[in-house]
C-alpha positions as CSV (number, residue, x, y, z in Angstrom):
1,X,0.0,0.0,0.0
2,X,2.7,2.2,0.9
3,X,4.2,2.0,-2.9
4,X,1.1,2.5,-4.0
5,X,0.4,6.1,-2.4
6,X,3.9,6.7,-3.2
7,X,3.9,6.0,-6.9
8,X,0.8,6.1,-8.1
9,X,-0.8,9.2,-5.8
10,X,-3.1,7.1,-4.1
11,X,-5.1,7.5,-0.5
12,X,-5.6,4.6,1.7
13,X,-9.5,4.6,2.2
14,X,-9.8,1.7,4.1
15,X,-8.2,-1.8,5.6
16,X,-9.6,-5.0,6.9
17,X,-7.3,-8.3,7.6
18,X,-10.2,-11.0,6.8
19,X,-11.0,-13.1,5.5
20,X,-7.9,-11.7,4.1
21,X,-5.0,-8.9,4.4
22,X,-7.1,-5.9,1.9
23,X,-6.3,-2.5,1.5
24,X,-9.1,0.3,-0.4
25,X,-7.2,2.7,-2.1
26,X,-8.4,5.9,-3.6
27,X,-7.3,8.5,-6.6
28,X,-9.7,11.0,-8.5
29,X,-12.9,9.7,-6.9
30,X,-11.5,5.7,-8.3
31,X,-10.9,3.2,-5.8
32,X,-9.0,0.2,-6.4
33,X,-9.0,-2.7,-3.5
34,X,-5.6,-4.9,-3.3
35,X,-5.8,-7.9,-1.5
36,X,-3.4,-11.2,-0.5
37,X,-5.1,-13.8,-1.9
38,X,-2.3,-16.4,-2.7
39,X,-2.5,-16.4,-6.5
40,X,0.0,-15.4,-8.9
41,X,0.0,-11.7,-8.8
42,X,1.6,-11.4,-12.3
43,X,-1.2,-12.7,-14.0
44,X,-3.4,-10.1,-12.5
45,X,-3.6,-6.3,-13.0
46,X,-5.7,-3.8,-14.6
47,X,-6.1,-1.6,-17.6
48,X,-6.9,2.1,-16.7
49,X,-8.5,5.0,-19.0
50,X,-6.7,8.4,-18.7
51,X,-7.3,11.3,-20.3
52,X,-4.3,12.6,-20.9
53,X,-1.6,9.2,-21.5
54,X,1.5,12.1,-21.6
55,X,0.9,13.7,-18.3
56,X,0.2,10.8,-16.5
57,X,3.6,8.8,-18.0
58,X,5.3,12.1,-17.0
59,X,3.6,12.0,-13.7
60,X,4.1,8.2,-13.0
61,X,7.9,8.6,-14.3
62,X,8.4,11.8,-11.6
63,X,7.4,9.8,-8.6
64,X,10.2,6.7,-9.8
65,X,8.1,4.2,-11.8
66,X,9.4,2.7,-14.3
67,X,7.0,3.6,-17.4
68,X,7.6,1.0,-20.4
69,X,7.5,2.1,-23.8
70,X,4.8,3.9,-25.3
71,X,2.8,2.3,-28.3
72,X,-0.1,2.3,-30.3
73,X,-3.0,-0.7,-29.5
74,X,-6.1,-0.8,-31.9
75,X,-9.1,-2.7,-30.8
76,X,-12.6,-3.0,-32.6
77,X,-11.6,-0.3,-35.4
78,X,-10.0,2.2,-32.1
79,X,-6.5,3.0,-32.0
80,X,-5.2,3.6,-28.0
81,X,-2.1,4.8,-26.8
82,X,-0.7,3.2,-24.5
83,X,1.9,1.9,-21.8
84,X,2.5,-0.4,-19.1
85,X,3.7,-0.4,-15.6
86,X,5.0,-3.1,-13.5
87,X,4.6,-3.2,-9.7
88,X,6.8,-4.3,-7.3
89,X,4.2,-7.4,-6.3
90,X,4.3,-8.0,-10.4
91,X,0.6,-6.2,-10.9
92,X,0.4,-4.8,-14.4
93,X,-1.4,-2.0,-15.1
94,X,-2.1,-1.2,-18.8
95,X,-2.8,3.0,-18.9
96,X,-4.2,4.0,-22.3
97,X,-5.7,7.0,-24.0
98,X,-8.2,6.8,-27.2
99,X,-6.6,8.3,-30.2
100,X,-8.9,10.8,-31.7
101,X,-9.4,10.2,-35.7
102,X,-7.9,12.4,-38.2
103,X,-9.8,14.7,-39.7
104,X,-11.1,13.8,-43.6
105,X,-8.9,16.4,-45.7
C-alpha cells in the first residue's frame, strides 16, 4: 500500500485483515481494493482510462516508476495509446488513451 500512495498518488481509504490482508485505495474519486489472496500476482492487473496518457507517464515517471514504452493498440476499429507499468508485487497495469481520428482532408 505504501508503494502504492507513493507511486501512483493514491489515498488509503480503508483496511480489513479477513477473510484476508485488503487494503481500499483511492485517486480521483476511483478506488481500487488490493488484497493477498495467494495467486500469482503477475497474471493479474488492470487496464486504466486516462485522459491525458502524456501527463500521466510524466507523472508516473516523476514519482520513480518505471514507465515501459509507449505504443499504439487498436481494438474494434479504435486506436489507444498506450503503456504499461509493473509493480513491485508484479501487478500490471495497462494505462491507455483513445486516439482521436484524423480529420477527412
Amino acid at each position: 500500500a505504501a508503494w502504492y500512495a507513493q507511486h501512483f498518488g493514491l489515498t488509503e481509504v480503508e483496511r480489513s485483515a479477513e477473510p484476508h490482508p485488503t487494503v481500499l485505495m483511492e485517486r480521483d474519486g476511483v478506488r481500487l481494493g488490493f488484497q493477498e489472496n495467494g495467486g500469482d500476482s503477475s497474471n493479474d492487473g488492470a487496464a486504466i482510462l486516462v485522459p491525458d496518457i502524456g501527463a500521466m507517464a510524466a507523472e508516473l515517471a516523476g514519482r520513480g516508476v518505471a514507465v515501459g514504452e509507449r505504443s499504439t493498440d487498436e481494438r474494434q476499429g479504435q486506436q489507444y495509446e498506450t503503456f504499461s507499468v509493473v509493480a513491485p508485487d508484479q501487478l500490471c497495469y495497462y494505462f491507455y488513451q483513445a486516439v482521436a481520428p484524423a480529420e477527412n482532408l
